[in-house]
Residue frames relative to the residue before (quaternion, step in Angstrom):
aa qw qx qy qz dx dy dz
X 1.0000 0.0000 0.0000 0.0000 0.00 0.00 0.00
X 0.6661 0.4692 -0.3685 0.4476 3.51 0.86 -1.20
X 0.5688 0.6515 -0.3435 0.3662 3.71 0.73 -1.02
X 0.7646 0.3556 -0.1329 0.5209 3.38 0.50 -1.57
X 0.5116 0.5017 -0.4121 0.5627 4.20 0.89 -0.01
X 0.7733 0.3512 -0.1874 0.4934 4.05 0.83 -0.74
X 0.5685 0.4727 -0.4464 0.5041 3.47 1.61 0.33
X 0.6822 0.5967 -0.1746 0.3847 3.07 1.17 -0.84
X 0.6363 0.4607 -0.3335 0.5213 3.29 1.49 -0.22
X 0.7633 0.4897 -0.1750 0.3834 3.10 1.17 -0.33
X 0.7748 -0.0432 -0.1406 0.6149 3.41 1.67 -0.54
X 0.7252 -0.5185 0.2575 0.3727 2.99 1.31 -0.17
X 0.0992 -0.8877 0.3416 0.2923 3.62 -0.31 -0.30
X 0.7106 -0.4647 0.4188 0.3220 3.31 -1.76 0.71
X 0.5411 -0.6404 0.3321 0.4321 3.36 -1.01 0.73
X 0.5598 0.6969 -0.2575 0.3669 3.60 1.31 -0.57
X 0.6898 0.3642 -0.1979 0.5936 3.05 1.43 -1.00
X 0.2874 0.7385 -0.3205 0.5190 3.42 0.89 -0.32
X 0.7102 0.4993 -0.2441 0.4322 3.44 0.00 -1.98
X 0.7339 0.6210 -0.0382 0.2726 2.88 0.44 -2.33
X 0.7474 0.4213 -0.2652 0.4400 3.05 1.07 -0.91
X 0.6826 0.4795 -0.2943 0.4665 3.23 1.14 -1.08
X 0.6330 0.4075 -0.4372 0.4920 3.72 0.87 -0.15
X 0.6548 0.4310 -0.4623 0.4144 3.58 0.57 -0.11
X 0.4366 0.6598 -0.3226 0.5196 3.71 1.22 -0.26
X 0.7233 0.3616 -0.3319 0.4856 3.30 0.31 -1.35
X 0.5366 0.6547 -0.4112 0.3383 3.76 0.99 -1.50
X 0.6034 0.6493 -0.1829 0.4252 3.56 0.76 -1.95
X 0.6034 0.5715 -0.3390 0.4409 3.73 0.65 -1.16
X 0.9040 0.3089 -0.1328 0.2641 2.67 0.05 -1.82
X 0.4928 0.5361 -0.4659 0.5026 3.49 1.22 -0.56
X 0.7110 0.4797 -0.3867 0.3388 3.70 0.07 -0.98
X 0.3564 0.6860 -0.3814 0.5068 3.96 1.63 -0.43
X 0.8051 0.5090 -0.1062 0.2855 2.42 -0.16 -2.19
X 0.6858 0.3638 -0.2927 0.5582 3.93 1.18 -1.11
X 0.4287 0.7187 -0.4238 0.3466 3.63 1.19 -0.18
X 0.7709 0.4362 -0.0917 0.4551 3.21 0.98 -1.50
X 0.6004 0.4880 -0.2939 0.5613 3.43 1.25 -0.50
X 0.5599 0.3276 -0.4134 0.6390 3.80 0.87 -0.14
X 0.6813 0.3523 -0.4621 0.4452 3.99 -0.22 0.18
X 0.6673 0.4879 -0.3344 0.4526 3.39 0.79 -0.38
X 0.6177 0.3973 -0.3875 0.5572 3.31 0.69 -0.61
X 0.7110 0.3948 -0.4919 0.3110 3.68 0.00 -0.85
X 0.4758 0.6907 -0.3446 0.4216 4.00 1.20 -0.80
X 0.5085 0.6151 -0.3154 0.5134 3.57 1.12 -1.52
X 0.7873 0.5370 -0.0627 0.2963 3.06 -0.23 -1.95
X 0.5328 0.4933 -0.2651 0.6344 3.55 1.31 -1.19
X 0.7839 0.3483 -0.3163 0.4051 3.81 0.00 -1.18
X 0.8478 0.2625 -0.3136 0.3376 3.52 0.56 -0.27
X 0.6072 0.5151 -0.3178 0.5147 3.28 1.34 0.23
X 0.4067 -0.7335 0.4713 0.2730 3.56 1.27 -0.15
X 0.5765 -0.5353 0.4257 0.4471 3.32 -1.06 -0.26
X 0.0289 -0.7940 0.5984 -0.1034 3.92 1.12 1.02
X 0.8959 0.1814 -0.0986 0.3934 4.26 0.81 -0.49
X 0.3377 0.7762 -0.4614 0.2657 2.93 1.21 1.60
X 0.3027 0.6813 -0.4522 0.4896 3.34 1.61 0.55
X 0.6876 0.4024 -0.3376 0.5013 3.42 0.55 -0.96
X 0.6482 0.4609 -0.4274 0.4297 3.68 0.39 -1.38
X 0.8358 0.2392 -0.3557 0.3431 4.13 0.06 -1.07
X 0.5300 0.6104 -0.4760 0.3464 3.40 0.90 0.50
X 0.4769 0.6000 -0.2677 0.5839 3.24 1.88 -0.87
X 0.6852 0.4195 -0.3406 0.4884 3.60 0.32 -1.08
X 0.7930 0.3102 -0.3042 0.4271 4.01 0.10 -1.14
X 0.4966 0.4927 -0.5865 0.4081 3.89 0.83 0.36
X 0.5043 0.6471 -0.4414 0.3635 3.16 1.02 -1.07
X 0.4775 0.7659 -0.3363 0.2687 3.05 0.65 -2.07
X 0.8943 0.3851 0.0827 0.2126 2.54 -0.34 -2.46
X 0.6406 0.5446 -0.2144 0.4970 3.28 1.64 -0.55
X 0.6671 0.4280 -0.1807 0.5824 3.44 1.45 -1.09
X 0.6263 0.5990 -0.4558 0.2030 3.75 0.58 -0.20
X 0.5471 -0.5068 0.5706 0.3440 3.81 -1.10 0.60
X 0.4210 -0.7102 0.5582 -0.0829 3.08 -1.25 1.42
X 0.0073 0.6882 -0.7101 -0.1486 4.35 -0.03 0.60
X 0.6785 -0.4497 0.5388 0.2168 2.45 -2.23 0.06
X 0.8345 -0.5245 0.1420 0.0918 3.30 -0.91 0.94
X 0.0146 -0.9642 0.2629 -0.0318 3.89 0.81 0.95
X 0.7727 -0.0805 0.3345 0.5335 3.48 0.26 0.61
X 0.5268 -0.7956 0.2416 0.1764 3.44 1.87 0.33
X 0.2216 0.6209 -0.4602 0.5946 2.48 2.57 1.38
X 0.1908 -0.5484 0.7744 0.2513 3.77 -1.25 0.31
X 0.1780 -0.7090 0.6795 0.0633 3.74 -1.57 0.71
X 0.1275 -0.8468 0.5161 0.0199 3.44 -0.44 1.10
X 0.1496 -0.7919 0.5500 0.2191 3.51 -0.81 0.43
């Protein structure tokens, strides 16, 4: 692939190569799909048999978040009010 991307900048490409590339492209896609889905599957797997054993981390992760992104009011009586 790299080869035929550095002919092609340079003279271009035969219709053959051309071909070649774009079917090795397409090839490239799909495997890279294909490991896409097998990393969701495994994490699913992984979720069902481990349970949610690391949602402490996730809502602690989620309410820093929270806490970092939230809209500040103006001052009450020396109450901060957070949305």
């Amino acid at each position: 692939m790299e080869e035929l991307e550095n002919i092609m900048e340079t003279r271009g490409l035969l219709e053959e190569e051309e071909w070649s590339y774009l079917e090795n492209k397409k090839l490239l896609l799909e495997i890279e799909r294909r490991k896409t889905m097998d990393l969701k599957q495994r994490s699913r797997t992984k979720w069902a048999l481990d349970g949610d054993e690391n949602s402490k981390f996730f809502h602690a992760h989620v309410n820093a978040r929270k806490a970092i992104n939230g809209i500040v009011t103006p001052r009450f009586s020396e109450i901060f009010v957070f949305f």
